[in-house]
C-alpha positions as CSV (number, residue, x, y, z in Angstrom):
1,X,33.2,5.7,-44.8
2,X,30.0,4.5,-46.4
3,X,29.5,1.6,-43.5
4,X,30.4,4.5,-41.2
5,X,27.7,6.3,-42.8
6,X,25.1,3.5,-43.0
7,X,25.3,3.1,-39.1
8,X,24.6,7.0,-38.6
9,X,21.9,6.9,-41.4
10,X,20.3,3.7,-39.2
11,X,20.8,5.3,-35.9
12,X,18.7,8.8,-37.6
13,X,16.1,6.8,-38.3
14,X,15.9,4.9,-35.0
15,X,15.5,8.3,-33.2
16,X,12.6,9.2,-36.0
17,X,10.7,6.3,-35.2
18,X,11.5,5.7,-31.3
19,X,11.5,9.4,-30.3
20,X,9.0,10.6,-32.8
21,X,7.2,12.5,-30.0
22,X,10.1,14.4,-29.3
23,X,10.3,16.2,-32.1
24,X,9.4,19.7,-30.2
25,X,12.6,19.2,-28.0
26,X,14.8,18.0,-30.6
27,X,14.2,20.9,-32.2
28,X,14.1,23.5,-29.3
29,X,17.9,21.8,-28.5
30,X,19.4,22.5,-32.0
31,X,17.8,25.9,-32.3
32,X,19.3,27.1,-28.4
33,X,22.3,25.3,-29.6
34,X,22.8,27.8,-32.3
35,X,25.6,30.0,-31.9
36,X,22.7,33.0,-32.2
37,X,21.6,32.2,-28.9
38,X,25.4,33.2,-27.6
39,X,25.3,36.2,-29.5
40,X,21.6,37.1,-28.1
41,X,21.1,36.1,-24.9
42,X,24.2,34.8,-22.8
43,X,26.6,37.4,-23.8
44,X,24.3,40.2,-22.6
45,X,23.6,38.7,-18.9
46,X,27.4,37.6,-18.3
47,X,29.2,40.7,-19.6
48,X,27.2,42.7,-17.2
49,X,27.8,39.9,-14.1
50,X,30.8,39.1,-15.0
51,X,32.7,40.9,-17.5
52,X,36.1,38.7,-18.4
53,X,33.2,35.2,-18.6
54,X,30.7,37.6,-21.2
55,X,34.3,38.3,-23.1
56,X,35.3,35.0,-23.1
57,X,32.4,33.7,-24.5
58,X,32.7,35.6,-27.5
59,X,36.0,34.8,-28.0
60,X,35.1,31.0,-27.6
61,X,32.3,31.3,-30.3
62,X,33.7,33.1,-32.5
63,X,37.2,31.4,-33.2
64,X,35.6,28.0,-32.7
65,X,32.9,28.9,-35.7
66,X,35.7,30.1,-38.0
67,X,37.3,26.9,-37.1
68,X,34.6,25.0,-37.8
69,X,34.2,26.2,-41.3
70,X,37.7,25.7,-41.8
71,X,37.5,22.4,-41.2
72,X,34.7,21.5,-43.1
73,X,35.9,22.8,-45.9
74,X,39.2,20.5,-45.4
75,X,37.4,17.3,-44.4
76,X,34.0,18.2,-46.8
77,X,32.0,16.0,-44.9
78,X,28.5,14.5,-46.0
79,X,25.1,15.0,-44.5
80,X,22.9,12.0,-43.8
81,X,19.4,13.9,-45.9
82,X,21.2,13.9,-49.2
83,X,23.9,10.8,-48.9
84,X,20.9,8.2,-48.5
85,X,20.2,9.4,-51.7
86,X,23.4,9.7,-53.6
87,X,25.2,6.6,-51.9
88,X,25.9,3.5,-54.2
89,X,26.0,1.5,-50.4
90,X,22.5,0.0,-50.5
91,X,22.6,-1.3,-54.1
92,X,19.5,-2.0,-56.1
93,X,17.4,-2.4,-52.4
94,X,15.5,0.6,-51.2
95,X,17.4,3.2,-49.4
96,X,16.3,4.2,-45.3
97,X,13.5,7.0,-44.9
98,X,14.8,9.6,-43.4
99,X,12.2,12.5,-42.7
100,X,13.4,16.1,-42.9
101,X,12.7,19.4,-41.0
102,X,12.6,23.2,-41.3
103,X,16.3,22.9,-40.1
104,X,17.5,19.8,-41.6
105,X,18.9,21.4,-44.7
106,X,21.9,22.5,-43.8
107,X,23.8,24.0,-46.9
108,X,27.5,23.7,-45.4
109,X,29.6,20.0,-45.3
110,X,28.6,18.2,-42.2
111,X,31.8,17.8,-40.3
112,X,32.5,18.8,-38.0
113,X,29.2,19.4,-36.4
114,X,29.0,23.2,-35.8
115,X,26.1,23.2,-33.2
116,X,27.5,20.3,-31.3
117,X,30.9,22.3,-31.4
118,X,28.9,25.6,-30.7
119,X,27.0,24.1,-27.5
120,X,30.3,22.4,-25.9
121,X,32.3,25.4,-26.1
122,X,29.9,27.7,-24.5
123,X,28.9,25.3,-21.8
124,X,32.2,24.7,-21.1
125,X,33.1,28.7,-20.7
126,X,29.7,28.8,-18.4
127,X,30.5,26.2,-16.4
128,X,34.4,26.8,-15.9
129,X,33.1,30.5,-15.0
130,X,30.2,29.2,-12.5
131,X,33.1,27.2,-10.5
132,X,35.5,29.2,-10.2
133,X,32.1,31.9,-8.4
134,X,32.0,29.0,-6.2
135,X,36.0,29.2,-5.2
136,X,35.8,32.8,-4.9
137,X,33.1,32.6,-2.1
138,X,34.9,30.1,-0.7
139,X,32.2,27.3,-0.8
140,X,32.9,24.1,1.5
141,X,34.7,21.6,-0.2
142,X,31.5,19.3,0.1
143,X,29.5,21.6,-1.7
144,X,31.8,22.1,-4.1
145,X,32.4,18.9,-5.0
146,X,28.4,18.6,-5.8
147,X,28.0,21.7,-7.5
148,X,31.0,20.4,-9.7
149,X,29.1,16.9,-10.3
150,X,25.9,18.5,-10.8
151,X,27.2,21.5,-13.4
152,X,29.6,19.0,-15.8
153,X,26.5,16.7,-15.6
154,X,24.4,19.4,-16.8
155,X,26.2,20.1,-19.6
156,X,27.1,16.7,-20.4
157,X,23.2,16.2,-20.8
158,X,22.9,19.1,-22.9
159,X,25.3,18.4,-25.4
160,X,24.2,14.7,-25.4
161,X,20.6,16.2,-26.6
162,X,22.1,18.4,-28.6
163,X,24.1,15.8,-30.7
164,X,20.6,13.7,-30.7
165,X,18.8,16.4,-32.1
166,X,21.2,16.6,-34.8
167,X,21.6,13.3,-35.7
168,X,17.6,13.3,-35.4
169,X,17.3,15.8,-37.7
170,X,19.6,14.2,-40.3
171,X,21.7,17.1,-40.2
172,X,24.7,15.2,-38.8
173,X,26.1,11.6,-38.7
174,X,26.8,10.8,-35.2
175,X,30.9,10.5,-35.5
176,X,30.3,14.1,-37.2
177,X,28.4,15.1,-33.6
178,X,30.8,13.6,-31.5
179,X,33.8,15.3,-33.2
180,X,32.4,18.6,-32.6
181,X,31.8,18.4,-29.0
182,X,34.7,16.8,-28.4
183,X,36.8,20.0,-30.4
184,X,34.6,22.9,-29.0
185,X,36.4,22.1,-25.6
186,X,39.5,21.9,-26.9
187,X,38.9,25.2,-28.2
188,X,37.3,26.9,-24.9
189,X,39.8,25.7,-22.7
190,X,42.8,26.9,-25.2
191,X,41.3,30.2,-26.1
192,X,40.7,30.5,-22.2
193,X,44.2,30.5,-21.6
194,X,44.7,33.3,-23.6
195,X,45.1,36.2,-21.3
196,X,45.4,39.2,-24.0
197,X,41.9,38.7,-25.0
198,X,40.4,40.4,-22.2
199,X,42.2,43.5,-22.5
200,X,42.7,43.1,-26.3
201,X,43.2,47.0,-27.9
202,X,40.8,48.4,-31.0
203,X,44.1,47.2,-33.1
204,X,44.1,43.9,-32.1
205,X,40.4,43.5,-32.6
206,X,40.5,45.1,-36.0
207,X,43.4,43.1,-37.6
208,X,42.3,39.6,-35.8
209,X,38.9,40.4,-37.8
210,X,40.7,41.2,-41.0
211,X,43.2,38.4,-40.6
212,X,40.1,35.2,-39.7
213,X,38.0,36.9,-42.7
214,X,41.2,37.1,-45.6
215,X,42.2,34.0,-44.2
216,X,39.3,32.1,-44.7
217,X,38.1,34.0,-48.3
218,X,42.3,33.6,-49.3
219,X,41.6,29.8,-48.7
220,X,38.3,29.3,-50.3
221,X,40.1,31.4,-53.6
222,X,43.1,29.2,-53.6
223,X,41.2,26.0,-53.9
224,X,38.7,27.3,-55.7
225,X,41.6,28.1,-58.3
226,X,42.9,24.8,-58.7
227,X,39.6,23.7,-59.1
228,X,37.9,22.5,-55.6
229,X,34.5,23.9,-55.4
230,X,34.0,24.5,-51.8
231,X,30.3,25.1,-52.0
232,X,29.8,21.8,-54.0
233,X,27.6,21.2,-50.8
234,X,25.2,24.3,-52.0
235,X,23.9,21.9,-54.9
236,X,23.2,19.1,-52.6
237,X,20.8,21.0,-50.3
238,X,18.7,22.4,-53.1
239,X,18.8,19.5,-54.6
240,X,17.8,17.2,-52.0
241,X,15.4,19.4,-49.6
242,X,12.1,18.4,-49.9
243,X,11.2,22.5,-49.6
244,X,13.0,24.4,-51.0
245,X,12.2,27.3,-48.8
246,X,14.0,25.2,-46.0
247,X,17.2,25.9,-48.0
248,X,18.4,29.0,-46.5
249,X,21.3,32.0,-47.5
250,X,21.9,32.2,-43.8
251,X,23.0,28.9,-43.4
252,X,25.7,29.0,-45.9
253,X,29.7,28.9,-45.0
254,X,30.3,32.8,-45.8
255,X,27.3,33.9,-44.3
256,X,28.2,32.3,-41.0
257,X,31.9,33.8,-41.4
258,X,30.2,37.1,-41.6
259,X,27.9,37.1,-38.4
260,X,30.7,35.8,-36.7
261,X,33.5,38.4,-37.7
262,X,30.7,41.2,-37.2
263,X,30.5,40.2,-34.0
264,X,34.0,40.2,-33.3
265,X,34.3,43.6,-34.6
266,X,31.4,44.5,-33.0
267,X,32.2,43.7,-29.4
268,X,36.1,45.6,-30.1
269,X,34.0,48.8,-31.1
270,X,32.1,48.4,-28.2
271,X,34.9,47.8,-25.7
272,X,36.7,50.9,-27.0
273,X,34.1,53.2,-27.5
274,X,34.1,56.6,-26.2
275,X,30.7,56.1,-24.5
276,X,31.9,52.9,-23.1
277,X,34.6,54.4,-21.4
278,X,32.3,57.1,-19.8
279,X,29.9,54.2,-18.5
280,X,31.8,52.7,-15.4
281,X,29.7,49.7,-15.3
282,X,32.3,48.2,-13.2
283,X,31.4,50.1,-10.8
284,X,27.6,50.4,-10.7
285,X,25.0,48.4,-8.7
286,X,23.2,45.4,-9.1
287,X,20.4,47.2,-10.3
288,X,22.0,49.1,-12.8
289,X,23.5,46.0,-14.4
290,X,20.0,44.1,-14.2
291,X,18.8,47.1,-16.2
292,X,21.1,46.9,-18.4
293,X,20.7,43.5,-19.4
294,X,17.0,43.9,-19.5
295,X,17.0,46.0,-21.8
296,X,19.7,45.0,-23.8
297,X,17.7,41.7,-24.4
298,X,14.7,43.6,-25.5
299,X,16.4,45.4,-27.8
300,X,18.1,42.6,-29.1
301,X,14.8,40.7,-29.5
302,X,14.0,43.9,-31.5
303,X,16.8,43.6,-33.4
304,X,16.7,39.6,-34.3
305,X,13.3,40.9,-35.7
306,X,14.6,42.8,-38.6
307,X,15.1,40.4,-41.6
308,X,16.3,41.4,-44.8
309,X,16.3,39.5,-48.6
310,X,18.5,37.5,-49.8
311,X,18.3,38.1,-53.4
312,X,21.3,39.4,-53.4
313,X,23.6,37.7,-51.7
314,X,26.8,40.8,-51.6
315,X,24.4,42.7,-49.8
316,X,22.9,39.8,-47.6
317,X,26.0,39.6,-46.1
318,X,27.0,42.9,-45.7
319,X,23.9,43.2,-43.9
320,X,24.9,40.3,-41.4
321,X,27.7,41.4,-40.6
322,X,26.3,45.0,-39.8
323,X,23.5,43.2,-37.2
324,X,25.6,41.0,-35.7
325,X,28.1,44.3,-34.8
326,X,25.0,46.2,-33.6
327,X,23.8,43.2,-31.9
328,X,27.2,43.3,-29.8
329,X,27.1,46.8,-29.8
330,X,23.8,47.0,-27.8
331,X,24.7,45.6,-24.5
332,X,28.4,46.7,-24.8
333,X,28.2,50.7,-24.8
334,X,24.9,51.5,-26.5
335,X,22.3,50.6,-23.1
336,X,24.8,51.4,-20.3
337,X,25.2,54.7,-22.0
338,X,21.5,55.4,-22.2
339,X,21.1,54.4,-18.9
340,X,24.1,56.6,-17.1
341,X,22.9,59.6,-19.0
342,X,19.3,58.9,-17.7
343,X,20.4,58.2,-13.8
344,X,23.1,61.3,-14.5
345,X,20.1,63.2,-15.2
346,X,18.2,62.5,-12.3
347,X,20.8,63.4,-9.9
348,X,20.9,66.3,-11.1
349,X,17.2,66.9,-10.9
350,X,17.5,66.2,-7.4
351,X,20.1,68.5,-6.7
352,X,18.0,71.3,-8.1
């Protein structure tokens, strides 16, 4: 592994010095890559277009994260900013220079590569979804044919700059990159094929929360029990950041579990709400839905705003996983609510 290493380390600092003046995209590419922007932004716009996609997506996101975690805790993967400095590979000759950013210091095993993972299964839910709007209008097999070609080559591009920005970040090796894209559409096409997820009851979403979350805790306890520390790689990050502030609580394993199972639980309480049931956005206009995701993206800007400390880390994640089940909560009952009271109260006006 360590000449397997060596190459990515070599090929981290190739991008440093060749791409230096792309730092800004490098780093916009890892930051939209981010399972946040999911959460945030795409979800909101394609549950009110098109509701089974916006479902999907979370679906997509969320068991491919737990997954990913899962797997790095098996395969406890190194990260290129702190194995140039551990490794015994270079000998008594000077290790590589690799420079480090506000989101190098990662503080969770490297592979598989989460936002590589993250960025292919969502693409690949977006895309799938955007083709098959073209064979519902019946689109002329030409045109097809180039709207296929041009939408896989878009997101072939993006997840190419999106494993760059990694590896240029020395967040990642590149075989760590490559693994995640390469298992986020394994896991977007199989989860797509699961057809109980788009009409999945309170019940279901409930106990697949509880079940991911005990799973994941149950197998972190058992090794930790025998004596495997999974969150050996905690040390390593404050260890080897050169700021310390870069080090995160947010970027930890169980922290990530957390958003991702609030979310989960978030978007079943949403689904199944009372107020969600009285909404009919199924049934409303183009207009309505535009509002809708208007404002649900402001108030989900609102929302990202609120930050909270993390001196204590029970109630750091508590916290997460309450905002990331309001975030989900927003767009799913709270603002079409609002918004069929308010038109609801304006027909009425009329009819006065």
């Amino acid at each position: 592994m360590d000449l397997l290493h060596s190459w990515g380390v070599g090929l981290a600092v190739h991008l440093q010095t060749a791409y230096s003046s792309h730092e800004g995209l490098f780093n916009l590419a890892s930051t939209v890559a981010d399972l946040h922007t999911t959460f945030f932004w795409w979800f909101p716009v394609w549950f009110h277009l098109r509701r089974d996609t916006g479902l999907r997506l979370i679906w997509v996101a969320v068991i491919g994260d737990w997954l990913n975690l899962v797997l790095k805790w098996v395969l406890s993967g190194e990260r290129p900013y702190w194995w140039v400095h551990e490794t015994q590979f270079y000998g008594a000759g000077p290790a590589p220079s690799l420079q480090q950013f506000p989101i190098t210091c990662e503080t969770g095993p490297g592979s598989p590569s989460g936002h590589a993972m993250g960025a292919a299964g969502v693409w690949y839910v977006m895309v799938t979804a955007l083709l098959s709007i073209a064979v519902e209008r019946k689109c002329p097999a030409l045109a097809y044919k180039l709207v296929q070609i041009a939408l896989w080559g878009l997101m072939a591009l993006v997840v190419l700059v999106v494993c760059m920005s990694r590896v240029y970040m020395a967040a990642h090796f590149p075989h760590q990159v490559i693994a995640g894209g390469i298992t986020g559409v394994l896991v977007a096409e199989l989860v797509s094929r699961v057809k109980w997820i788009y009409g999945a009851s309170m019940r279901k979403y409930f106990f697949t929360t509880l079940f991911l979350t005990c799973f994941a805790v149950g197998f972190y306890l058992l090794l930790r029990a025998v004596g495997v520390d999974l969150l050996w790689t905690l040390d390593k990050a404050q260890k080897w950041c050169v700021r310390p502030e870069w080090v995160h609580l947010d970027s930890t394993p169980f922290a990530s579990l957390l958003r991702n199972m609030g979310s989960l639980f978030g978007l079943g309480l949403g689904l199944h709400s009372p107020l969600h049931g009285q909404t009919g956005t199924r049934r409303r206009g183009i207009v309505f839905k535009t509002g809708c995701i208007g404002i649900s993206l402001l108030l989900l800007q609102l929302l990202d705003s609120w930050t909270f400390s993390s001196e204590s880390h029970e109630i750091f994640y508590l916290l997460s996983f309450g905002k990331s089940a309001v975030a989900l909560l927003i767009p799913t009952t709270l603002v079409p609510a609002a918004l069929c009271r308010i038109s609801q109260g304006n027909k009425n006006n009329k009819n006065l």
